[in-house]
Backbone bond lengths (Angstrom), bond angles and torsions (degrees), N, CA, C in turn:
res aa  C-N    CA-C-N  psi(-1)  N-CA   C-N-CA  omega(-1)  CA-C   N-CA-C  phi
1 X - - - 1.408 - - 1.507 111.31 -
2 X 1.363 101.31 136.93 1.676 99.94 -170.35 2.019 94.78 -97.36
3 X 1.091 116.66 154.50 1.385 127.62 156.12 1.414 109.33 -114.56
4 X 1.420 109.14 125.97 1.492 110.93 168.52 1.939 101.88 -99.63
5 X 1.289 92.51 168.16 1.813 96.94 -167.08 1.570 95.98 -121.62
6 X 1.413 116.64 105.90 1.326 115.53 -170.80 1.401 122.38 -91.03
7 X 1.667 118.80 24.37 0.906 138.09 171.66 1.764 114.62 -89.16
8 X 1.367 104.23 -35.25 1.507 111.70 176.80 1.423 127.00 -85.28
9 X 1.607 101.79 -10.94 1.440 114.31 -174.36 1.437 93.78 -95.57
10 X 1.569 131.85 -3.42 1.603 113.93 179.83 1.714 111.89 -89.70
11 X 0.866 133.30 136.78 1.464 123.47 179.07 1.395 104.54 -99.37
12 X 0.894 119.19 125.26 1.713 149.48 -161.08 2.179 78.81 -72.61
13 X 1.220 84.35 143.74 1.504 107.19 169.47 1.836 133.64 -139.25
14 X 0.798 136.01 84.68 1.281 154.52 -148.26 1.545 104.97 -61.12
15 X 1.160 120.89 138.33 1.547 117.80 -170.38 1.129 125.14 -68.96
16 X 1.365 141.36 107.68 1.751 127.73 -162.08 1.258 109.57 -83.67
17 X 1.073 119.46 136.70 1.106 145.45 159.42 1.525 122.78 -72.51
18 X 1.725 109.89 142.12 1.471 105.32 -170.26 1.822 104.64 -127.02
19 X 1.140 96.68 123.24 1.983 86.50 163.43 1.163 122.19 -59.69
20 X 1.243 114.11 -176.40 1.703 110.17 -165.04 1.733 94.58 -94.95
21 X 1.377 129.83 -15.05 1.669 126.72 -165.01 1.518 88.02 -92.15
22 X 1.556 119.63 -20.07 1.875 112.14 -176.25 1.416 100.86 -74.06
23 X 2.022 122.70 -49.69 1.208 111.48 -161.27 1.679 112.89 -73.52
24 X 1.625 100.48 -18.57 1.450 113.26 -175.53 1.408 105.83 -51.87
25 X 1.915 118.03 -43.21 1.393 133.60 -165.89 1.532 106.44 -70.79
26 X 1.520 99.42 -52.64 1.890 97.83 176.33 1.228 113.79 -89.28
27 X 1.307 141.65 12.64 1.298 109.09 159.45 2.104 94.45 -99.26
28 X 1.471 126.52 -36.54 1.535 103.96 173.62 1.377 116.89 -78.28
29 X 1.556 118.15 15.02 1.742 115.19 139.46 1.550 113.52 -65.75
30 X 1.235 111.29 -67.44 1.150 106.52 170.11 1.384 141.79 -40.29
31 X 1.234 105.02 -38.54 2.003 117.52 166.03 0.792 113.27 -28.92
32 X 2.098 101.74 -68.52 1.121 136.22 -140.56 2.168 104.77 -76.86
33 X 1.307 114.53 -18.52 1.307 152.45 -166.36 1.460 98.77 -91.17
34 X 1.320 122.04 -40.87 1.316 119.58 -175.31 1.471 117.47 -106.29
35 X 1.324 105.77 -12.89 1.867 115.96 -174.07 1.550 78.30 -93.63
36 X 1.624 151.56 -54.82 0.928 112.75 -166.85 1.500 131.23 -64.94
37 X 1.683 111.89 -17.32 1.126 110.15 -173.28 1.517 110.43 -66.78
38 X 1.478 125.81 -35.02 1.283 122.04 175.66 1.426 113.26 -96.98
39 X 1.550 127.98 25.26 1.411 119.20 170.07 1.152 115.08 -35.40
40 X 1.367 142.49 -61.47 1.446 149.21 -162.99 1.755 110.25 -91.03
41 X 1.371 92.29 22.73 2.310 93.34 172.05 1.212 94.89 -49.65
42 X 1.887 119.12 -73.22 1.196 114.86 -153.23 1.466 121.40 -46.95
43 X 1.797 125.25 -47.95 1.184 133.51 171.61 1.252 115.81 -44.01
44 X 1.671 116.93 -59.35 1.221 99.73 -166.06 2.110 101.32 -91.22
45 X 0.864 102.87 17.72 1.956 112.63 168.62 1.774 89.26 -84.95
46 X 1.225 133.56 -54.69 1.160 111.19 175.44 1.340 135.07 -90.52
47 X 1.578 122.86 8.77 1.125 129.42 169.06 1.219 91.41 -71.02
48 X 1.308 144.26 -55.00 1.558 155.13 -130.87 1.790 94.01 -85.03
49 X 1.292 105.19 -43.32 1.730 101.64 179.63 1.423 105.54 -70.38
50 X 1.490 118.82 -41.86 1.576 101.77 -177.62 1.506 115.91 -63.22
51 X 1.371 103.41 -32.03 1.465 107.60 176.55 1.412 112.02 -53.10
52 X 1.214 128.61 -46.96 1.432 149.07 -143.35 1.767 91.30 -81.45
53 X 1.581 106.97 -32.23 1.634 120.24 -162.68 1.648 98.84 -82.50
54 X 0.731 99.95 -57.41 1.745 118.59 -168.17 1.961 91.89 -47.02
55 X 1.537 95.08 -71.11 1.807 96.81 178.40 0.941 121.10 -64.27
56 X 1.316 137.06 -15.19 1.592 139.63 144.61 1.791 111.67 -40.74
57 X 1.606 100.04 -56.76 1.438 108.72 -170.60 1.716 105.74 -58.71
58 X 1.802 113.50 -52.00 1.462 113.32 169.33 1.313 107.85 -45.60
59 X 1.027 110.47 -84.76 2.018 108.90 -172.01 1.298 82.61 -4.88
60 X 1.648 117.44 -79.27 1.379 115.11 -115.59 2.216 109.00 -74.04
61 X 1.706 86.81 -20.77 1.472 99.74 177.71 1.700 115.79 -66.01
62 X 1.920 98.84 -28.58 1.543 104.56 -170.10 1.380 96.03 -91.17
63 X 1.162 131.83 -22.59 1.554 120.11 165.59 1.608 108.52 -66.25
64 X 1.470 125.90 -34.88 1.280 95.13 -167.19 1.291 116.34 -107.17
65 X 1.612 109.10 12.59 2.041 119.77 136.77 0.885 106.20 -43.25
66 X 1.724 120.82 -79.32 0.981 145.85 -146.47 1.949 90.31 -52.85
67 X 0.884 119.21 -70.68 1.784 122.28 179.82 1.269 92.27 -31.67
68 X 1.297 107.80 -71.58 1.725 114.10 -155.15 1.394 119.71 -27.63
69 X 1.619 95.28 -39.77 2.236 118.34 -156.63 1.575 83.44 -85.74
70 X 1.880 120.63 -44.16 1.686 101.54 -167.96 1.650 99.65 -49.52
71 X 1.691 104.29 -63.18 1.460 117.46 -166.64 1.259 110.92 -25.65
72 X 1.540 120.04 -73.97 1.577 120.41 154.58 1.199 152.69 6.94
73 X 1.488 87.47 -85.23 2.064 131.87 155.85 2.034 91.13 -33.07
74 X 1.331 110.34 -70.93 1.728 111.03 -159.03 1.068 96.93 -76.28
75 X 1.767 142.73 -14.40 1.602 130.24 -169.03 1.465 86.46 -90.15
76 X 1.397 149.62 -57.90 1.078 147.08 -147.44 1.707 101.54 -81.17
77 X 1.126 114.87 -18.14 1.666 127.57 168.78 1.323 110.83 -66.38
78 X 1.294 114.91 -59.07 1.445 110.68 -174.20 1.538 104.44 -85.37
79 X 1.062 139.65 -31.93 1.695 138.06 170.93 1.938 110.79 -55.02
80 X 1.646 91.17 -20.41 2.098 96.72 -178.33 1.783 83.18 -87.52
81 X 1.091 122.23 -32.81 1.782 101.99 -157.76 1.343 77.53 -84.29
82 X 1.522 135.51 -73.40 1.520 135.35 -160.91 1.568 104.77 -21.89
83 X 1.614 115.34 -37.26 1.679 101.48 -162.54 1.402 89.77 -100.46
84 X 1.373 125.42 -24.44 1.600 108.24 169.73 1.259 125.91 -66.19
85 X 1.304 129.88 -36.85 1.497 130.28 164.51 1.843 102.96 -44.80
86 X 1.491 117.02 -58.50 0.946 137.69 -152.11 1.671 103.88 -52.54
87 X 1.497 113.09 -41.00 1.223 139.76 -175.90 1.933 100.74 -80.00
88 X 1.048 108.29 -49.58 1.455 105.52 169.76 1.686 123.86 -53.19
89 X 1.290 106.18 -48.84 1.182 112.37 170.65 1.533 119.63 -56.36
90 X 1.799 117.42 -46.63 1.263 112.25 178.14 1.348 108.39 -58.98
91 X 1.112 126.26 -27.01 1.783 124.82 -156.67 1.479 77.00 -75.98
92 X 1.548 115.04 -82.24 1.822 109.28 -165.88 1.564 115.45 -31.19
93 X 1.678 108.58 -45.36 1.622 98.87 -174.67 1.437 105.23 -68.79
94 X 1.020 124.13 -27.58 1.829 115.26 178.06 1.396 110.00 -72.24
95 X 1.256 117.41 -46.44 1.856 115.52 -170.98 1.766 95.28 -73.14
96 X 1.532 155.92 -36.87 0.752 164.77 172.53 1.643 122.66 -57.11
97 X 1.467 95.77 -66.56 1.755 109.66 -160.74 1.529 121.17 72.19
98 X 1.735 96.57 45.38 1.295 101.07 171.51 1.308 103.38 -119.50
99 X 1.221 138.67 146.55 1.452 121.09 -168.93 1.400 109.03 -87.14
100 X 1.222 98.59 161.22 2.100 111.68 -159.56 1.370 92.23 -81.57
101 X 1.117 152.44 -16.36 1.333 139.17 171.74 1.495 102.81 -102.21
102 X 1.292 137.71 53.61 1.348 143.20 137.45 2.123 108.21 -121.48
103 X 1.451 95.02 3.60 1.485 102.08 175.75 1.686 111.91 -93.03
104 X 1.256 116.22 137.48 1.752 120.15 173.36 1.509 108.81 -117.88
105 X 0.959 129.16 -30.82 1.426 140.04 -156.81 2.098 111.40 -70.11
106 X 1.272 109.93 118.95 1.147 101.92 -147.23 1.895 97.36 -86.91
107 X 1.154 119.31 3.93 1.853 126.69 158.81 1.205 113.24 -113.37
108 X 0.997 124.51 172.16 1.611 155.96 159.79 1.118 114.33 -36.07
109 X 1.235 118.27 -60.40 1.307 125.23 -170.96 1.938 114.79 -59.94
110 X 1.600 88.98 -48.33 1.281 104.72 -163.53 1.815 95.18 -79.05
111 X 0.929 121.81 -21.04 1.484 120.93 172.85 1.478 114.84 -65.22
112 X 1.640 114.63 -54.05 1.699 114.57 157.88 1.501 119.58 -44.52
113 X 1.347 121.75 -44.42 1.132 111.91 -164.13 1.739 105.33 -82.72
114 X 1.460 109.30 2.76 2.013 95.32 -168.43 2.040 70.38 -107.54
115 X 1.554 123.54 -51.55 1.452 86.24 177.90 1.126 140.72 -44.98
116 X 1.226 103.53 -49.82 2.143 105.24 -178.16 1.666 78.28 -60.26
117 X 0.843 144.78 -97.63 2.152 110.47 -157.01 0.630 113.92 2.39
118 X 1.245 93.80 -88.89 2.067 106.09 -164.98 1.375 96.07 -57.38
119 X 0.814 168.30 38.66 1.619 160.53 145.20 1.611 85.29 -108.33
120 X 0.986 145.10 -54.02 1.675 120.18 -165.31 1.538 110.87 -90.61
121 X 1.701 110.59 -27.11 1.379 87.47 165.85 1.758 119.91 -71.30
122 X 1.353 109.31 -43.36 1.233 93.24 -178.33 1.762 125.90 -76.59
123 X 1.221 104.06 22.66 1.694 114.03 162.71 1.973 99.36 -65.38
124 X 1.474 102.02 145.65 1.469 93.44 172.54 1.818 93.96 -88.92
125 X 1.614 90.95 159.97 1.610 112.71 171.06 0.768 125.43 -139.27
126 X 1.307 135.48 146.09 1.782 116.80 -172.70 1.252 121.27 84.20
127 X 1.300 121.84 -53.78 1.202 144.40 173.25 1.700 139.74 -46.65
128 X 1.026 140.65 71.22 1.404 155.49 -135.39 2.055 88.78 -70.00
129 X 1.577 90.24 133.75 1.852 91.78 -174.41 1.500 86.51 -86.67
130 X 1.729 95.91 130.23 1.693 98.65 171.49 1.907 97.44 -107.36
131 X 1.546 85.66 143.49 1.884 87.71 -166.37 1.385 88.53 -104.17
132 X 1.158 145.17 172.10 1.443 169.85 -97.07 1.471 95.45 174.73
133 X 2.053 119.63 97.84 1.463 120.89 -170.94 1.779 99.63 -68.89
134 X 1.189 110.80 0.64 1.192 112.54 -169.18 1.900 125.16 65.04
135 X 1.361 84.87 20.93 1.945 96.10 173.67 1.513 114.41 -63.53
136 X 1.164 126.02 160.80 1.180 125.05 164.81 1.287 138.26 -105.00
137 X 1.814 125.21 57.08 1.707 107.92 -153.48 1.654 118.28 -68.14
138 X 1.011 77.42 147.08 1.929 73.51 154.89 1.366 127.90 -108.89
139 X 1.380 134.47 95.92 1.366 143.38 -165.31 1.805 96.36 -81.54
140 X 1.392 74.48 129.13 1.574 97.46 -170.57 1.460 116.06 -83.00
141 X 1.036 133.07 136.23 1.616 112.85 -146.70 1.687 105.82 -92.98
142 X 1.235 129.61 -136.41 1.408 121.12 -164.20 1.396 117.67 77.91
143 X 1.550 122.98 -154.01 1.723 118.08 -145.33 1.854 82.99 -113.58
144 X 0.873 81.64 -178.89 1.806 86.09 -157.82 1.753 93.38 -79.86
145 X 1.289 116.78 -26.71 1.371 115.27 167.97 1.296 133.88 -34.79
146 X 1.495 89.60 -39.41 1.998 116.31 -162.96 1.779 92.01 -111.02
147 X 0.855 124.26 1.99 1.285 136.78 173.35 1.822 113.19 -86.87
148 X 1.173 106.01 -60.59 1.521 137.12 169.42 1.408 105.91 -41.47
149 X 1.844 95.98 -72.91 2.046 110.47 178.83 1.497 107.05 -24.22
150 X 1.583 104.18 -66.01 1.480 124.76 -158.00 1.696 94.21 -56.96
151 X 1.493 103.39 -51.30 1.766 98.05 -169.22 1.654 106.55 -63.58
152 X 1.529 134.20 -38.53 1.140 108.85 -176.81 1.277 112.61 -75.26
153 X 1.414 117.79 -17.78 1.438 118.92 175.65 1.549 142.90 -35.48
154 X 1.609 77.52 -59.81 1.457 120.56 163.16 1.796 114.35 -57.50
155 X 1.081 99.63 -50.59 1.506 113.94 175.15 1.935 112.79 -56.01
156 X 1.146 86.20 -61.03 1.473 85.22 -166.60 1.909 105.60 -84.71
157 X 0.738 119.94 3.42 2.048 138.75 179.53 1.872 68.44 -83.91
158 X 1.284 125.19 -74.87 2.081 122.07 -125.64 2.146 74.57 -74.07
159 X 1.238 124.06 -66.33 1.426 121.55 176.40 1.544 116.43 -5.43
160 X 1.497 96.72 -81.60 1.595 111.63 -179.52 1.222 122.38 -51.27
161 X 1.624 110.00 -48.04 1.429 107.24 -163.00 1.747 121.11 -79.76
């Protein structure tokens, strides 16, 4: 078996040294290496803002769709309940015979319960039913004065006689 000695096979290399006009050359190689890679920052730094402007401007157009359809969305919401109440009420004023504009109650339920009210308040109470003898006068025309005369006239003539 052979051993090779891999210490003798390296050739020793001595540290180079640079003047100051060599490092001057490679490091503004290098600059010059790196300014070209970003020659065009500024251009495309302001393509990137118009870009940035434009999708600012969308957002701002799709937000104020987007508003427009809520705004919409809630008017056509309350115009569906407005005609559904509206429809509730006719049903109560028809099954009832109370008229739909003495109703507030925005269901069914609550619409029966304010009619039967108004159905018992406006029942008379207290109140003695006067019936109609079914006579026929003839009110004699003139100022309500001479109207009056004739009625107590009449009145106190049917008394006496």
């Amino acid at each position: 078996m052979e051993t090779v000695n891999q210490d003798t096979n390296q050739v020793q290399e001595e540290p180079r040294t640079f003047t100051q006009e060599e490092v001057d050359r490679i490091v503004g190689d290098r600059l010059q290496r790196e300014r070209a890679k970003y020659a065009d920052f500024d251009a495309l730094k302001e393509k990137a803002a118009k870009f940035d402007a434009a999708e600012q401007a969308q957002k701002s157009e799709l937000q104020k769709a987007t508003e427009r359809a809520d705004a919409l969305q809630k008017e056509l919401d309350i115009l569906k309940h407005a005609d559904s109440v509206r429809e509730i009420r006719n049903k109560v004023a028809a099954e009832t015979g109370v008229p739909a504009s003495l109703l507030n109650a925005d269901d069914e339920e609550g619409c029966k319960v304010q009619a039967q009210a108004i159905l018992e308040f406006a029942k008379p109470q207290g109140y003695p039913v006067v019936k109609d003898s079914g006579e026929v006068r003839k009110t004699s025309g003139g100022t309500t004065r001479d109207q009056f005369k004739n009625w107590l006239e009449t009145s106190l003539s049917n008394q006496g006689g």
